[in-house]
ZAVEX-452545 format. One record per residue (C-alpha): residue number from 1; x negated, y, z. Coordinates in Angstrom, 1 decimal, always signed. Each point is the difference from the previous one (the first is absolute). Layout:
<nodes>
NUM_X_Y_Z
...
</nodes>
This chain:
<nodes>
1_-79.7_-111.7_-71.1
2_+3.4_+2.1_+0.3
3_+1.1_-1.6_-3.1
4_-0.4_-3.6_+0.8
5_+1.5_+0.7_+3.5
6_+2.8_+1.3_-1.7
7_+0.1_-3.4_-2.6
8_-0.1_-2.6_+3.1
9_+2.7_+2.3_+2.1
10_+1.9_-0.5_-3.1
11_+0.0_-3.8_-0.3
12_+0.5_-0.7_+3.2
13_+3.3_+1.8_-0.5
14_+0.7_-2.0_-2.6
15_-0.5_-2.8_+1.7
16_+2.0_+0.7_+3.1
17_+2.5_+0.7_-2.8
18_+0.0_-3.2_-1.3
19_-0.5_-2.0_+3.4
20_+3.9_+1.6_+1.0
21_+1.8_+0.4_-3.1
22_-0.5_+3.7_-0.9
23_-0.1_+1.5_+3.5
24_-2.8_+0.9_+2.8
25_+2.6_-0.6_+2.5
26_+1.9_-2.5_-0.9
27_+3.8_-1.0_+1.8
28_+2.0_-2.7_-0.1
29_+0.8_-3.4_+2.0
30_-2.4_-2.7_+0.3
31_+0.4_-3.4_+1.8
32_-3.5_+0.8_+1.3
33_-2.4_+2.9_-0.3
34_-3.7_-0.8_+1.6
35_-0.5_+3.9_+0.9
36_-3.6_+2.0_+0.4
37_-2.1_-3.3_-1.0
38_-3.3_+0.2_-1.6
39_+0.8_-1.7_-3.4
40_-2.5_-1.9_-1.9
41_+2.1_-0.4_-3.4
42_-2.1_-3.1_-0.6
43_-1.8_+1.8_-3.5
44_-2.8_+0.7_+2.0
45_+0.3_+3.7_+0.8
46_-0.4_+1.3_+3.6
47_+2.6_+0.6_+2.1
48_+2.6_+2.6_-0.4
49_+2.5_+0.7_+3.1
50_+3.7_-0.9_-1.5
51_+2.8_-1.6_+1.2
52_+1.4_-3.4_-1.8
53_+3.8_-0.6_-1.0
54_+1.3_-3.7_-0.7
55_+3.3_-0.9_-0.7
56_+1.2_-3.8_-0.5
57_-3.5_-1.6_-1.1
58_-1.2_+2.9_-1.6
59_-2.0_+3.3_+0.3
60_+1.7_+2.7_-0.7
61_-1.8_+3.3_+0.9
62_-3.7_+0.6_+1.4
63_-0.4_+3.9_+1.2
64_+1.5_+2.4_+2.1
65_+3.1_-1.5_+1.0
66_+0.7_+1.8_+3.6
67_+3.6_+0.7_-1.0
68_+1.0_-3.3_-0.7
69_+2.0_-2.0_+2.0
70_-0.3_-3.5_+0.2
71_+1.2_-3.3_+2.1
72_-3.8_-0.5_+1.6
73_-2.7_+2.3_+0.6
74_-3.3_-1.5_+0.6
75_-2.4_+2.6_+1.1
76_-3.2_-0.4_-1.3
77_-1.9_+2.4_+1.6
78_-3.9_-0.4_+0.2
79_+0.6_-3.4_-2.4
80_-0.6_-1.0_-3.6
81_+2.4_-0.8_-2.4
82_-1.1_-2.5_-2.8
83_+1.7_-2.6_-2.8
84_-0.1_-3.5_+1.8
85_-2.3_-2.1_-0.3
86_-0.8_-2.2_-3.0
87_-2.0_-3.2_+0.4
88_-0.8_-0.8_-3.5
89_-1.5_-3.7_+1.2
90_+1.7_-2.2_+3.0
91_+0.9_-3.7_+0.7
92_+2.9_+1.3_+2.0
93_+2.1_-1.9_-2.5
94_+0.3_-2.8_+2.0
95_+0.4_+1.6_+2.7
96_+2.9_+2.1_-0.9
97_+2.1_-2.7_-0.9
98_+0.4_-1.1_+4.4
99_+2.5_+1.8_+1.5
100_-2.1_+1.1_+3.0
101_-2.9_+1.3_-2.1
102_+2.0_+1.5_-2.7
103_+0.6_+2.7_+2.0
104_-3.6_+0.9_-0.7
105_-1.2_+1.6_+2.8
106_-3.8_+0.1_-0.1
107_+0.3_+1.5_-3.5
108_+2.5_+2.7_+1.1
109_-2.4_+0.7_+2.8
110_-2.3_+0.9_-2.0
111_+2.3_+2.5_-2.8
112_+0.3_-2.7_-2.3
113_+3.7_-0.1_-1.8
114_-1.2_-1.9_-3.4
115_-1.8_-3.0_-0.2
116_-1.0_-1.9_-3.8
117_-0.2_-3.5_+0.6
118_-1.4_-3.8_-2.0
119_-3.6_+1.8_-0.4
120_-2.9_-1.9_-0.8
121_+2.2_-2.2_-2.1
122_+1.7_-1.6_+2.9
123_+3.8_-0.5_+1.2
124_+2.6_-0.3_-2.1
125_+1.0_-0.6_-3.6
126_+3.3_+0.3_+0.3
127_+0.7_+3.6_+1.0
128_+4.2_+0.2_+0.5
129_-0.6_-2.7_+2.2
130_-2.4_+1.1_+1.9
131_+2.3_+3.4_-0.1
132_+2.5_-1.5_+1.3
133_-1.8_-1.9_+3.2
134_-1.2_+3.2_+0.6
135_+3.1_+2.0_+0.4
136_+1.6_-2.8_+1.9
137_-0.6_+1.9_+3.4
138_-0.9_+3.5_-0.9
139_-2.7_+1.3_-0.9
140_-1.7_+2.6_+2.1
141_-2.5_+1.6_-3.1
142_+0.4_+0.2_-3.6
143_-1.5_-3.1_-1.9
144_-1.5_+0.2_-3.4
145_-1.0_-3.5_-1.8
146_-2.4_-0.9_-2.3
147_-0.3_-3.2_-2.1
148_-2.9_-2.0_+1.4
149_-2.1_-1.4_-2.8
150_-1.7_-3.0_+2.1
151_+3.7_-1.4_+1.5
152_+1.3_+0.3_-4.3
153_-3.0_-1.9_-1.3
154_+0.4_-2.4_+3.5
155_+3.8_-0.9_-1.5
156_-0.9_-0.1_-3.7
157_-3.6_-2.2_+0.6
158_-0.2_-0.7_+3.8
159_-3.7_-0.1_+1.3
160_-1.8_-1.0_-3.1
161_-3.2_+2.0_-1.0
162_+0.8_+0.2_-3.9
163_+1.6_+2.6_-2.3
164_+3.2_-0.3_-0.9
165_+1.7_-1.2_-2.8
166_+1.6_+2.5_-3.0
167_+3.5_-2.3_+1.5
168_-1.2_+1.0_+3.2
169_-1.4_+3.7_-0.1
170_+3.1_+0.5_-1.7
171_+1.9_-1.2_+3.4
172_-1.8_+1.6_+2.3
173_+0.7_+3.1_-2.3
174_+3.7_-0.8_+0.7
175_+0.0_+0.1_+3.8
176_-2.3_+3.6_-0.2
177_+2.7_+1.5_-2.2
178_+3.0_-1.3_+2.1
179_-1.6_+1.5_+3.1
180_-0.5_+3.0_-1.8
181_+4.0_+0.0_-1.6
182_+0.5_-0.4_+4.0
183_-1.7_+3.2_+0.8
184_-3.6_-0.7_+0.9
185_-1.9_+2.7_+0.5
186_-3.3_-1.8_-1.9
187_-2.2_-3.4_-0.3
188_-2.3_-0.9_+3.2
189_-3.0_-2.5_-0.7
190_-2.5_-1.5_+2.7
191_-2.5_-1.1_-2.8
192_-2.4_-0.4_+3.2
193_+2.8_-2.6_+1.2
194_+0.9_-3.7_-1.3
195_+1.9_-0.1_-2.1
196_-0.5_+3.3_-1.6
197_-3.8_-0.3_-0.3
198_+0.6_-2.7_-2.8
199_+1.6_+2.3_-1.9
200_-2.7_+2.0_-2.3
201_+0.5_+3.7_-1.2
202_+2.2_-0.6_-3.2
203_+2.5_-1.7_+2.4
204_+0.3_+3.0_+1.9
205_+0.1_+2.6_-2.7
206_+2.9_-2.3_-1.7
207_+2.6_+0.0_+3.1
208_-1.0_+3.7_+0.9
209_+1.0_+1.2_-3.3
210_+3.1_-1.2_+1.2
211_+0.7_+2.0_+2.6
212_-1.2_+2.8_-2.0
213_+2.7_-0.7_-2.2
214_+2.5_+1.1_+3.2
215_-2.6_+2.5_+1.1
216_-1.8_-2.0_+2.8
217_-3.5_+0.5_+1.3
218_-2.2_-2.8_+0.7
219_-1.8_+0.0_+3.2
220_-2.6_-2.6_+0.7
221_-1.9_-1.8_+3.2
222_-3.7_+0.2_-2.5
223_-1.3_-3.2_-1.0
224_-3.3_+0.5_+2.4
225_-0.1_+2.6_+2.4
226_-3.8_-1.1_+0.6
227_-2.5_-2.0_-1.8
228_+2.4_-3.8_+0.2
229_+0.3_+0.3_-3.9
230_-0.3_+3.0_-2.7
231_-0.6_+2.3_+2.6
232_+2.3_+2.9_+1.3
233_-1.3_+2.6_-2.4
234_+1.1_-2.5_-3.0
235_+3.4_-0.7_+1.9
236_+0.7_+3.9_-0.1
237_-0.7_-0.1_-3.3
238_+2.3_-2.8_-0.5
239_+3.0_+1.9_+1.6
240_-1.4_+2.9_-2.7
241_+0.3_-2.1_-2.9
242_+3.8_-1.7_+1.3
243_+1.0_+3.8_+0.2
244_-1.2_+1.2_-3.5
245_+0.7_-3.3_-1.8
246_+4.0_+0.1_+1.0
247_+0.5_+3.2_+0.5
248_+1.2_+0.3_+3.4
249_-1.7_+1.6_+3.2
250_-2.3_-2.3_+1.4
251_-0.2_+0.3_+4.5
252_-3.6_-1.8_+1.2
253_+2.2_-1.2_+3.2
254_-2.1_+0.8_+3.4
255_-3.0_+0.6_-1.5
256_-3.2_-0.7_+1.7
257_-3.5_-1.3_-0.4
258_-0.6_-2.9_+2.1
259_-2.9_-2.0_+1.8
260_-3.3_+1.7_+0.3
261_-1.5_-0.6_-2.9
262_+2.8_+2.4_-1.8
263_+0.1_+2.5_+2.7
264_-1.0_+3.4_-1.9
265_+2.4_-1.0_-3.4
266_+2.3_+2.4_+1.2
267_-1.3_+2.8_-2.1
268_-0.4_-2.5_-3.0
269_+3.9_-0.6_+0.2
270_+0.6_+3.5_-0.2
271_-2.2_+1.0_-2.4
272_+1.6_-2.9_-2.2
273_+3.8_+0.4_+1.0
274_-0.7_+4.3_-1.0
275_-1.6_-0.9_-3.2
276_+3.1_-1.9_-1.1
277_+2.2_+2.7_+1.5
278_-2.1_+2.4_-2.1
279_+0.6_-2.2_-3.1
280_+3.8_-0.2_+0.2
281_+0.5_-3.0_+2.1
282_+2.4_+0.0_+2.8
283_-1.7_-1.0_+3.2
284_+0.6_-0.2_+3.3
285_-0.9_-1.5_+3.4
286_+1.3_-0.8_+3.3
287_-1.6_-0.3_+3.4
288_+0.0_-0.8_+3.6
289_-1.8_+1.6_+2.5
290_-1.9_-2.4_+1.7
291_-3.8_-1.5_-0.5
292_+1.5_-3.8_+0.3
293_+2.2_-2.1_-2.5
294_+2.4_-2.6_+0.8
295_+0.9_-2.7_-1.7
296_+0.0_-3.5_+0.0
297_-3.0_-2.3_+1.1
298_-0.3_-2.3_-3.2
299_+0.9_+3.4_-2.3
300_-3.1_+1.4_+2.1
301_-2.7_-3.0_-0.3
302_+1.5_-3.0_-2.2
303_-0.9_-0.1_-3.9
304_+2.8_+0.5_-2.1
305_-0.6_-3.5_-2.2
306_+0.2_-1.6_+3.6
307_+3.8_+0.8_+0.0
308_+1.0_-0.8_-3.4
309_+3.1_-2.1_+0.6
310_+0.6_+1.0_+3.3
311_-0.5_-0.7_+3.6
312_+0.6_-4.4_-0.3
313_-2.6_+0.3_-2.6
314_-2.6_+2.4_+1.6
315_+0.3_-2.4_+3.2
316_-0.8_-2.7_-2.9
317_-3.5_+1.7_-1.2
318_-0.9_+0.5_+3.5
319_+0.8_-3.7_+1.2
320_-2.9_-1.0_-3.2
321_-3.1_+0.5_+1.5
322_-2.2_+1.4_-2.8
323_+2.9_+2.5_-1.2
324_+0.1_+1.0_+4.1
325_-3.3_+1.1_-0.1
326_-0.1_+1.9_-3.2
327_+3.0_+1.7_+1.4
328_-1.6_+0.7_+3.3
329_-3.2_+1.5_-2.0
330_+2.4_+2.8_-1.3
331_+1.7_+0.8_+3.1
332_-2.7_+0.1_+1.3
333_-1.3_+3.0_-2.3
334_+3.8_+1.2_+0.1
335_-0.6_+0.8_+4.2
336_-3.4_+1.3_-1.0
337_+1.7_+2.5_-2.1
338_+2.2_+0.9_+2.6
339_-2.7_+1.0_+2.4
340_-0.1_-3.5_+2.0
341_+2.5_-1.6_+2.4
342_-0.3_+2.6_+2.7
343_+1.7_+2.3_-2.7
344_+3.3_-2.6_-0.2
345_+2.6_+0.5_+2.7
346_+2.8_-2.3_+0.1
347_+3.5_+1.4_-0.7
348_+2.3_-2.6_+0.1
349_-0.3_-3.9_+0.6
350_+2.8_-2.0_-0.4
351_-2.3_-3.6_+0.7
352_-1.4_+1.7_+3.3
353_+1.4_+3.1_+1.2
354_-2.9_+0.4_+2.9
355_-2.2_+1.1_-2.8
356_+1.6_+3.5_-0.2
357_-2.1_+2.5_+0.4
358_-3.2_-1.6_+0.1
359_-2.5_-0.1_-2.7
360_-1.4_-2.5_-2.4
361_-3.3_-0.1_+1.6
362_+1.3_+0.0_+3.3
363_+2.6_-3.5_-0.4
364_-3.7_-0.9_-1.6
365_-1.5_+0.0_+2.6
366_+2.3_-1.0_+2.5
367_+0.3_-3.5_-2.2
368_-3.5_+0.1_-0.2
369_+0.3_-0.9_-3.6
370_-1.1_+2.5_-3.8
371_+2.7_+2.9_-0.6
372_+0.5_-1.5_-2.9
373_+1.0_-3.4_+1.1
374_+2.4_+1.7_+1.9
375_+1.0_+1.9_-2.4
376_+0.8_-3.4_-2.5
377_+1.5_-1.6_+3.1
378_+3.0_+2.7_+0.7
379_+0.3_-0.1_-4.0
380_+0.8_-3.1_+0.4
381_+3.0_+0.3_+2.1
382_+0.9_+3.3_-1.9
383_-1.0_+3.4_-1.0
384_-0.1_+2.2_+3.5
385_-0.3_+3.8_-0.7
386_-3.1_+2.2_+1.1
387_-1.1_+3.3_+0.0
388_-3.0_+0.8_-1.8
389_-2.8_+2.5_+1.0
390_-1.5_+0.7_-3.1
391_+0.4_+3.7_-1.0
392_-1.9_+2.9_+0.8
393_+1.2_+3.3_+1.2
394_-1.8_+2.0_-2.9
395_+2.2_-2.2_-2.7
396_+3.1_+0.7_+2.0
397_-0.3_+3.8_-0.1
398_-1.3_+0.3_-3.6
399_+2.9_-1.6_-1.3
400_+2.5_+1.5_+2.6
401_-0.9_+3.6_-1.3
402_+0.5_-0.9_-3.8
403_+3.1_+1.8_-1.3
404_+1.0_-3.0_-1.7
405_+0.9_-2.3_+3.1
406_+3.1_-0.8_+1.8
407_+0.8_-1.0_+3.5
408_+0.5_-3.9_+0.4
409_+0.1_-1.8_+3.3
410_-0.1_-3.6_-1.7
411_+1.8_-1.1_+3.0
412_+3.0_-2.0_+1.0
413_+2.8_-0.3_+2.6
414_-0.8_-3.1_+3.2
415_+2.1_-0.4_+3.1
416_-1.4_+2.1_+2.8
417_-2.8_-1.8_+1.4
418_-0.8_-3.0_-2.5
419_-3.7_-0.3_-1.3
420_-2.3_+2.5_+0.1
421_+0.5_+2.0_-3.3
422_-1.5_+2.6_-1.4
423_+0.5_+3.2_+1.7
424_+0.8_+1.5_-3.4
425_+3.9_-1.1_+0.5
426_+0.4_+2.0_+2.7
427_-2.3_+3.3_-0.7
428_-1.2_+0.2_-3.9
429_+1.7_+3.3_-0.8
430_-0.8_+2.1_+3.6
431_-2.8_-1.3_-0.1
432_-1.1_+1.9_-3.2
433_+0.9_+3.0_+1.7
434_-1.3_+0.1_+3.2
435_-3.5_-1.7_-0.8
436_-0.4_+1.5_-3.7
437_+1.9_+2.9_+0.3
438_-0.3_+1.1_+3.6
439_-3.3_-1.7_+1.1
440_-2.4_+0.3_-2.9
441_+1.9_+2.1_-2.4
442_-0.7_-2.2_-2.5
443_+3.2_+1.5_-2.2
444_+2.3_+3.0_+1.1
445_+3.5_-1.1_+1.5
446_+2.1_+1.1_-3.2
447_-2.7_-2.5_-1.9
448_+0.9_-2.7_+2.3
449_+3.7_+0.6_-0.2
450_-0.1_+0.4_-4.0
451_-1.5_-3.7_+0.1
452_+2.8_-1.5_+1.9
453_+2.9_+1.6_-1.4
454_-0.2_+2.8_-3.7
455_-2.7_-2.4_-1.2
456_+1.4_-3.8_+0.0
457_+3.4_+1.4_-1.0
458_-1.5_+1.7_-3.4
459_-2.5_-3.2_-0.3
460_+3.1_-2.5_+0.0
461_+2.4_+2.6_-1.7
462_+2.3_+0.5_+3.5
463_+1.4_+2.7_-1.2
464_+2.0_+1.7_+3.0
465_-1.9_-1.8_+2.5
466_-3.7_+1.3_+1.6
467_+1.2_+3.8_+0.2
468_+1.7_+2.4_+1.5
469_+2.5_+2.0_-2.5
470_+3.4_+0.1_-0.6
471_+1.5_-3.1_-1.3
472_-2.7_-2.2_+1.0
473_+0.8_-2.6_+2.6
474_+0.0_+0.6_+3.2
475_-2.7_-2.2_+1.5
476_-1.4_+2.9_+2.4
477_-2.7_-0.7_+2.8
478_-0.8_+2.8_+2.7
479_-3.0_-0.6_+1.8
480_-1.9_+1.4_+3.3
481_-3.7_+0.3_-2.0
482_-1.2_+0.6_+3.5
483_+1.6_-3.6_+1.1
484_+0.0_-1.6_-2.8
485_-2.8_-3.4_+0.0
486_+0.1_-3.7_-0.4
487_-0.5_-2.0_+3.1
488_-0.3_-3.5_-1.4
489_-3.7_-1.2_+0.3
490_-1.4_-3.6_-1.5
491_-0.4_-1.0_+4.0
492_+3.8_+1.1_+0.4
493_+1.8_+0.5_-3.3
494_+3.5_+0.0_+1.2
495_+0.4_+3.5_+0.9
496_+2.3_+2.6_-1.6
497_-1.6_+3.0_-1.0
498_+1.0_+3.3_+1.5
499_+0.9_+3.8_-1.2
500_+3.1_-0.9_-2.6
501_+3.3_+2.3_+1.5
502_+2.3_-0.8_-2.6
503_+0.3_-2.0_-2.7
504_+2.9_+0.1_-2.1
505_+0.4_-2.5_-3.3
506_+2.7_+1.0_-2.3
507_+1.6_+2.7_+2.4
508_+0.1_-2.1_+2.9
509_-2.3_-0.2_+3.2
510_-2.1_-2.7_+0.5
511_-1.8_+1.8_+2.6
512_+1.6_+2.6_+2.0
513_-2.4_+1.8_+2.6
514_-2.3_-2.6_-0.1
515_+2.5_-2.6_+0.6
516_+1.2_-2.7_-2.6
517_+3.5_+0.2_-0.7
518_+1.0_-3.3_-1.6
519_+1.3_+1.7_-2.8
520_-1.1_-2.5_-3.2
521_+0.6_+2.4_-2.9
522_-2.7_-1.2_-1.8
523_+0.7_-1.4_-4.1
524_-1.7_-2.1_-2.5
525_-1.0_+2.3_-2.8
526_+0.6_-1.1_-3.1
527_-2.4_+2.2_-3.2
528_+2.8_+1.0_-2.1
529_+2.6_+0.3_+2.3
530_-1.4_+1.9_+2.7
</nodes>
């Protein structure tokens, strides 16, 4: 026993050794040290008490640095010290791009200083565009983007449900690779989505092998996260086969199994995702916290050969009586799936804003009329988004505890006080912690942290983000554990979450003693160039 005491004293020497340069007690001037911290190095390893050096935008000590000097000393006594936050799946794109919102608030609130946005292969096509808009104001958090599958085969095809052409793979082939040349960080696909779900397997293993060829991942919204189509246990294994077909890692994006007659899949998506693992495949997944998805009414209960062409001609099928009522046969099943219209909360409706926050079976009944006709009725005027009750706790926490999954908050950035959105835009990531963590220890803290920060930066190939060393970037969060929660609820989702002291992107505070700053040192990141 001696022996091996003897063995760890020594590496955690060595470490020290390297965390300072070469010295237990390291000197020198710093722009900012973040003294007596608890630091979480984001690899997954407890705690150690160090202090944390940064000059410019970069780490450049972690240890004992009580004789240095430096501009600003934030004491961070009693507090944890961890990489910022990486949310590896948000519709903040959009967002970011207002002036108001790009300041980014609710995601600094909550520790987050990277975002990766166009998931589910949605938003833009054209990235240094999109780049551009997005630095037009400052940007208050790193951005990452990712070449969305479903807007490239949109520009190349439009809404048609047919596979392309050689001409036209071939194009769609082009606008993957000059996202990639532009510094994408991988290929998103929503096969679960129109247009993506007209695209079949081959389709997706042809542009990923693209962005393998720059060293992208692929990350995927699974073509049936229930029983709609081939089921979510052959969806996984879809994401499996993209993965090992082009060579690339392959991310299931916020997996879950959804609707009750899936709930208890959760162990069949693990055993499936650690076979592959076990046979050499790269695979990965990402996850939010929460037991209901949101999304968009007609993704939720429309079939997808209903809108082939797009929203004129779905309004077409449903103005011919005998195509109306075979569409209204499979929503129908769809809400079935889902658990039934008490399990549908509505997010966001342009057509009739009075509908927020009520339930599908609850405008039913108020109209007196079938959930489902109601349902066909706001489809009509558009596409509101809901909230949908259809995952059980037990699903949640299996897949929470795997090694393998990341932190996502699938959220976005709204004006304070418009809809009713999920409450995942507001408290995803301290929510992990305080219910999972804290609550039901579920996962250990440096667990939770590794998912949000060491983990997504290795998965995507960040190299100096996601950690704390020397020369990595100096995204740093320190964080009362004791304070730290997400207030947001689905009744009352626009509420900041609570127990972030300071965040700092780049070197600079965001936050500064629980305060926002205004400071907008946030980048685009570009794979390849940083």
């Amino acid at each position: 026993m001696r022996r091996r005491s003897h063995f760890w004293s020594g590496a955690s020497l060595l470490l020290c050794l390297a965390w300072t340069g070469g010295s237990t007690r390291a000197s020198g001037s710093y722009d900012i040290v973040v003294r007596h911290g608890r630091v979480l190095d984001g690899s997954g390893n407890p705690w150690v008490r160090a202090d944390v050096g940064i000059r410019g935008d970069r780490l450049a000590a972690v240890g004992d640095l009580r004789e240095a000097v430096a501009s600003r000393v934030i004491d961070a006594t009693g507090l944890y010290v961890a990489p910022g936050f990486i949310d590896t799946h948000t519709h903040a794109g959009s967002g970011l791009v207002d002036q108001a919102l790009g300041a980014a608030q609710p995601l600094l609130a909550q520790g987050i200083t990277t975002v990766l946005v166009n998931p589910d292969g949605g938003g833009e096509t054209d990235l240094a565009t999109q780049r551009d808009a997005l630095l037009r104001h400052g940007l208050g958090v790193n951005v990452g983007q990712l070449v969305p599958h479903g807007a490239v085969r949109e520009a190349v095809i439009g809404m048609e449900a047919r596979p392309p052409s050689a001409d036209e793979l071939d194009r769609m082939r082009a606008l993957v690779r000059r996202g990639m040349a532009d510094g994408a960080w991988g290929l998103s696909s929503g096969p679960f989505y129109a247009p993506g779900s007209y695209a079949d397997t081959q389709e997706l293993v042809a542009l990923a092998k693209v962005a393998a060829e720059y060293g992208g991942a692929y990350q995927s919204h699974v073509r049936d996260e229930s029983d709609y189509t081939i089921g979510v246990l052959a969806a996984v294994d879809e994401v499996i086969t993209v993965a090992r077909e082009a060579g690339l890692p392959g991310i299931v994006t916020h997996v879950k199994v959804l609707g009750p007659a899936s709930w208890g899949l959760a162990a069949a998506v693990r055993l499936r995702i650690d076979r592959a693992r076990a046979d050499g495949v790269e695979v990965w997944a990402d996850q939010y916290p929460y037991d209901a998805s949101g999304t968009g009414l007609g993704a939720a209960l429309l079939p997808r050969w209903a809108e082939a062409g797009g929203h004129e001609a779905l309004r077409k099928r449903l103005a011919d009586p005998d195509t109306r009522t075979r569409i209204r046969a499979e929503m129908a099943a769809n809400l079935a799936r889902r658990g039934g219209a008490e399990r549908i909360g509505f997010r966001r409706v342009v057509s009739d804003p009075s509908l927020e926050g009520q339930t599908l079976a609850a405008v039913a009944r108020a109209r007196a009329a079938d959930p489902v006709d109601v349902a066909i009725a706001l489809l009509e005027a558009g596409s509101p988004g809901v909230v949908s009750y259809a995952m059980h706790e037990d699903d949640v926490r299996e897949l929470l505890r795997q090694p393998w999954t990341m932190t996502a908050s699938d959220g976005g950035l709204v004006p304070l006080g418009e809809g009713v959105p999920h409450p995942r835009l507001y408290g995803a990531f301290p929510r992990k912690i305080r219910r999972y963590v804290l609550d039901e220890r579920v996962v250990g803290l440096e667990f939770a942290v590794r998912s949000m920060t060491g983990l997504p930066a290795a998965v995507f190939r960040m190299r100096d983000r996601g950690q704390l060393r020397p020369g990595a970037f100096a995204d740093v969060v320190v964080f009362d554990l004791g304070r730290l929660r997400d207030r947001a609820t689905y009744d009352s989702p626009h509420q900041l979450a609570e127990g972030m002291v300071h965040v700092l992107v780049n070197g600079r505070p965001a936050v500064a003693d629980g305060a926002f700053t205004g400071e907008r040192a946030g980048r685009v990141l570009r794979r390849g160039v940083e």
